[in-house]
N, C-alpha and C positions, 0 to 999 in steps of 0.2 A: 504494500500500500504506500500511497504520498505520504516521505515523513518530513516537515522539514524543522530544525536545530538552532535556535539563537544562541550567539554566545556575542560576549564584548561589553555589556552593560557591566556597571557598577557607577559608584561614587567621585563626583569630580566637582570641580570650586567654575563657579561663575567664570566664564574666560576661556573655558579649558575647551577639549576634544576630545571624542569617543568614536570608535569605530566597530560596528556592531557587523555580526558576519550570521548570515544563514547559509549552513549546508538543505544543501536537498535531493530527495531520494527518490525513488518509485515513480518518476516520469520524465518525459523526454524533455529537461531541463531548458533546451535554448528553445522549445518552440513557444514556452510560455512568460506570458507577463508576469512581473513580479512586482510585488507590495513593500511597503513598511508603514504599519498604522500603529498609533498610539492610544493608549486606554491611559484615563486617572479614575482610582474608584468611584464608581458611583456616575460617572460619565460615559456616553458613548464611546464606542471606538471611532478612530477620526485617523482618515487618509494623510500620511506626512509625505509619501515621494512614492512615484510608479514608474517603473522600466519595462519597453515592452521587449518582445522578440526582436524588435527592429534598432534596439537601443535609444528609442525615443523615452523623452525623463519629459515627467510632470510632478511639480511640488506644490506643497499647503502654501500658503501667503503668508505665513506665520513662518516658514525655516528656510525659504529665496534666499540664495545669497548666501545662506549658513550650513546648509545639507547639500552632501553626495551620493544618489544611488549609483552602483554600476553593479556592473555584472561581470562574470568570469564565467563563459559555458562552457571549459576544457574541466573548470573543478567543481561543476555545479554548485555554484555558490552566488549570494548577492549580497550588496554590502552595501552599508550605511553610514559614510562619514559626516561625521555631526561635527562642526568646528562653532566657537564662538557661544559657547552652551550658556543659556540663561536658566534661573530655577524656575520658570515654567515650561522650560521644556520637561523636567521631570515626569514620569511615567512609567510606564509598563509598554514596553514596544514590541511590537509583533509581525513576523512576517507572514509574508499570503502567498498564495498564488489565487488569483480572482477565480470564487466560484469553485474552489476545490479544495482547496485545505490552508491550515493553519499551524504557525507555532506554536510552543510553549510559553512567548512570553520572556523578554530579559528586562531585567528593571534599572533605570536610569534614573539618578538621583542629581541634581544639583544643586550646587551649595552656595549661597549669598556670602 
């Protein structure tokens, strides 16, 4: 089955950068668009950056200018470099592939 793997979250100061990595498994990696959504408790989950199969990138209004998706389809993997981190970016960030599956979940903390 689709499994896909967040790793890269944890704890960083106002200013700082994170680069948050999904592996993924059980489908044919480069045909598919790929995700990074953000959850804070008690809040929807909410679209931060999308790469398609064609490497076309679409971002929230809220991390322009401050987020990187890209892609790697030799290591099936996508990634999310986050520079400039403010404490509301904080969250619980998630990878997708649209319509099929989901991560577990890495948690992003920023600190003022």
């Amino acid at each position: 089955q689709v499994q896909l793997v967040e790793s890269g979250g944890g704890l960083v100061q106002a200013g700082g950068s994170l680069r948050l990595s999904c592996a993924v498994s059980g489908t044919i990696f480069r045909l598919n668009s790929m995700a990074w959504y953000r959850q804070a408790p008690g809040e929807q989950r909410d679209l931060v950056a999308m790469i398609t199969s064609g490497f076309t990138t679409t971002y929230a209004d809220s991390v322009k200018g401050r987020f990187t998706i890209s892609r790697d389809n030799p290591k099936n993997r996508v990634y999310l470099q986050m520079n400039n981190l403010k404490p509301e970016d904080t969250d619980v960030y998630y990878c997708n592939i649209p319509g099929m599956a989901w991560g577990q979940g890495t948690q992003v903390t920023v600190s003022s």
